[in-house]
C-alpha positions, 0 to 999 in steps of 0.5 A: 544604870538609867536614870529616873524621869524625877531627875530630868528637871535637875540633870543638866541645866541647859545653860552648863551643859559643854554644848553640842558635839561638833562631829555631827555637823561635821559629818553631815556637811562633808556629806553634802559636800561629797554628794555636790563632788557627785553630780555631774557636770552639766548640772554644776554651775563652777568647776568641780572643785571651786565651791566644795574647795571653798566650803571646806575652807569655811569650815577647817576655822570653824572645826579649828574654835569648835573641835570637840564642842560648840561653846564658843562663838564670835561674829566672824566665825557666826558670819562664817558658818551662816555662810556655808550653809547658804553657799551648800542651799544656794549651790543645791538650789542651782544644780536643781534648777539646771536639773530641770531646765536640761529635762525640760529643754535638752531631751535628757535621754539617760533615765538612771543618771538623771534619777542618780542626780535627782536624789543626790539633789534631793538629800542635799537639800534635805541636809542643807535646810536642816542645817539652815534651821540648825544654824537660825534658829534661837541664835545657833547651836551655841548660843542655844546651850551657852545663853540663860533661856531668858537670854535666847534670841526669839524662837523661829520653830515650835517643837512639840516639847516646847508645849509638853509640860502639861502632858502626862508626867512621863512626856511632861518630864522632857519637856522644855519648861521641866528640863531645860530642853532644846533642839539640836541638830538631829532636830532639826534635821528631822524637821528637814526631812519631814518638810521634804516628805509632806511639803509642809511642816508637821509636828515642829511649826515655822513662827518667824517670817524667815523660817517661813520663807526657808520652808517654803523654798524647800518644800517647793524645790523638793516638790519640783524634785519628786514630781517632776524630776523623778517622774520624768525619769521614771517615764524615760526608763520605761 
């Protein structure tokens, strides 16, 4: 039976909720971790198995205080799961930067690899960054629905129901001021995926400077991929 729009405000307080599940995130790292396994190896940096070896380590500890729910948090596993994720961006980041320095100076002949790679390099980055915002943003996934509202580390995104509450009553009623809502990671992977498709934001806003920064970066690496990566490929299979 659903429930009706008047019952939003009351539902679920943000800060008794069990938290976010941690099957998500899991799933969307191995995948980023699986798509690096893939590139070849020319364009890795370390043997094959060192980086993802090491990612997988960061994240069993995390899995291990987190299996079902994110509730719970401490410095060192923040430290740690701040960590992998720069390790996945910084490691895609490279293998971006290898991508284009072998088309510009090694006369890469192999058009469907190269096209193979630049998309593997392209959804990495998207899942990356998405979790980068994930993990920043209002103090992470934890403390985004563990802390009172008040509580909260200052925003780094704007989403759109963030501002809704004035909105006719049917969008006004998932509003972040009416209901308590907050991003999740879904969110933030949608925001990843727009900022990799227009190269800039679009519905959800950047307000802090390091926010600003990650996008930038994003958008550019994810510039380079489209116009210059694909394109060159293309040209190659022709």
């Amino acid at each position: 039976m659903s429930r009706k729009r008047t019952d939003a405000p009351t539902l679920h307080p943000r800060h008794e909720r069990r938290g976010e599940a941690r099957i998500p995130a899991v799933i969307v790292t191995l995948a980023a971790i699986f798509l690096y396994l893939a590139l070849p190896q020319r364009l890795l940096i370390a043997p094959r198995y060192v980086l993802p070896a090491l990612e997988v380590l960061l994240l069993l500890p995390l899995i291990a205080i987190n299996p079902r729910r994110l509730t719970r948090q401490t410095k060192a596993f923040r430290f740690m799961s701040v960590t992998l994720v720069l390790i996945i961006v910084a490691s895609n980041l490279t293998a971006l930067g290898i991508l284009v320095h072998e088309l510009l100076y090694a006369g890469v002949d192999d058009g469907r690899s190269l096209l193979v790679a630049a998309l593997q390099v392209w959804l990495t980055n998207v899942i990356a960054f998405g979790l980068a915002y994930w993990e920043l943003d209002r103090g992470g996934p934890v403390s985004r629905t563990q802390t009172p509202r008040e509580e909260l580390q200052l925003a780094d995104f704007r989403f759109s129901q963030d501002e809704n509450d004035d909105a006719v009553q049917e969008v006004a009623d998932g509003a972040s001021k009416v209901s308590d809502w907050v991003p999740a990671l879904v969110d933030y992977l949608y925001v990843s995926v727009t900022n990799s498709t227009a190269f800039s934001p679009t519905d959800t806003m950047p307000l802090s400077a390091r926010a600003k920064l990650l996008m930038a970066v994003q958008s550019v690496a994810a510039l380079l991929t489209s116009l210059l990566v694909i394109a060159r490929a293309v040209s190659i299979l022709r």
